[in-house]
N, C-alpha and C positions, 0 to 999 in steps of 0.2 A: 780120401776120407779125412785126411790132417786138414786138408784145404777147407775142406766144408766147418770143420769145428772149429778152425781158426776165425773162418768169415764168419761164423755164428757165435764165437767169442766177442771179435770186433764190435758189432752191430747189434741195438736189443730187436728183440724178433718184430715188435713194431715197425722198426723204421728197416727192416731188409725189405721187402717191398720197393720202398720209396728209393734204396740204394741201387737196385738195380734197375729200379727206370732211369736214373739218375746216367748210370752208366753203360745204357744200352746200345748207344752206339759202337763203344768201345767194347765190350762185351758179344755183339755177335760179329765185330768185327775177327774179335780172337778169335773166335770157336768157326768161322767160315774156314778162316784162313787153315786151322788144326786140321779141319775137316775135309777140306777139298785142297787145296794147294800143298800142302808139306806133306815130307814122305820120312820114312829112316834115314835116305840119305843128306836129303835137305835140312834134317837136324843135326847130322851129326859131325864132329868132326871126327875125323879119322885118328889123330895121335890120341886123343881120351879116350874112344873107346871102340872094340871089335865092329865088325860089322853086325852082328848076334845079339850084342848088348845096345846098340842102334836100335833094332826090329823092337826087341825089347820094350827101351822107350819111347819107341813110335807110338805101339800099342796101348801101352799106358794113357797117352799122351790124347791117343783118340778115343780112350775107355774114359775116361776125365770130360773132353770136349762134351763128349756124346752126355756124359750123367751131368754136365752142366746144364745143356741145354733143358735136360727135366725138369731141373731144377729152378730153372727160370720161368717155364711151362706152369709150375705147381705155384710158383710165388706169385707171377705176375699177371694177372686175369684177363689184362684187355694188351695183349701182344699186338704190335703193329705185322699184321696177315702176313705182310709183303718181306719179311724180316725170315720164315718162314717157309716161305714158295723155295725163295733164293738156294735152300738147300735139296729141298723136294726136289727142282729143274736139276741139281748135279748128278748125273752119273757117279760121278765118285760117293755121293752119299750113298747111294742105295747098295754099290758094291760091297759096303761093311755088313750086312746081313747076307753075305754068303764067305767072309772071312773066315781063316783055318782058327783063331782064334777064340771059343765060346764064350770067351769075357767081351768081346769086343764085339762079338753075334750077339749074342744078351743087349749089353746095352743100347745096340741098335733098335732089336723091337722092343726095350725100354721105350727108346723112343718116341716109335711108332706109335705103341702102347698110350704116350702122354697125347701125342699129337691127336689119338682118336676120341681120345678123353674131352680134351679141350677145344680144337679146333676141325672136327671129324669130315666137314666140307671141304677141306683143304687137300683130303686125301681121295677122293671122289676119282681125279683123272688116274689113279695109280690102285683103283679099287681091284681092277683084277689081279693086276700085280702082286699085291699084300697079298688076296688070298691063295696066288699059287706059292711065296714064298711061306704064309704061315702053315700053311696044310703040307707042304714038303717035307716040313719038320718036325713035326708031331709026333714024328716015333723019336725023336731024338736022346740021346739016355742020357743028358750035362740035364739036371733036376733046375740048376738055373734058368738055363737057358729055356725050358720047359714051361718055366713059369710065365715065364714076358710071355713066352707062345699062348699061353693059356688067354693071359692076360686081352691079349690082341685079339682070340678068338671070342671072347663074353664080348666084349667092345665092338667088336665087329657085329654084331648078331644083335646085341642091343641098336648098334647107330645105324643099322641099315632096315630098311622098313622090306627090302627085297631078298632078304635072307634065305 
């Protein structure tokens, strides 16, 4: 959250758009890398901190990745698709929507939730997927985590003509 009000301090709301196409390369370079490649232990070093507080800021680290990428979803209208797929194709992405985590399940079907929003064809090969993991959770009692669910199912029912 300091991150977001800081980058929204920096930049006037005009020109954050223009900012992050500006830096798009470098930008989903980060959030790939957050997102599939590093773990607790690949961040952390051992004499700083337990391994507890490691998991910690792993989690953080991909609750951040993850509400960036919305972020960029909502700012930037014409996403290069292919930018996109790259995460869709990982394994490791999709593993965060069954994390022990709810902060870190949230903002996965955040995600989800953006990507149905904006780029809904993209999810098409992983359509039955989504709906066995959003209807899985629907009784779920984290009101957050509740919400993205909700959120996923209007989306879903609106973007799909075979409902």
């Amino acid at each position: 959250m300091l991150a977001l009000l800081s980058f929204k301090d920096s930049f006037p709301p005009n020109k954050i758009t223009d900012v992050l196409k500006f830096s798009k390369t470098e930008f989903f370079e980060f959030i790939l890398k957050n997102l599939t490649y590093h773990t607790a232990t690949t961040l952390n070093t051992p004499v700083k901190c337990t391994p507890e507080e490691a998991e910690i800021k792993y989690q953080r680290l991909v609750i951040c990745s993850l509400k960036s990428l919305v972020f960029y979803l909502d700012k930037v209208k014409d996403v290069d698709e292919s930018d996109l797929v790259i995460f869709l194709e990982n394994p490791k992405f999709w593993s965060y929507s069954k994390s022990k985590d709810p902060h870190v399940k949230s903002a996965w079907f955040l995600n989800i939730q953006s990507i149905l929003e904006h780029y809904p064809h993209l999810l098409e090969p992983y359509k039955s997927k989504i709906f066995s993991l959003v209807f899985n959770l629907i009784t779920d009692s984290n009101l957050k985590l509740l919400g993205n669910i909700w959120g996923c199912i209007l989306l879903l029912q609106q973007k799909n003509s075979d409902w």
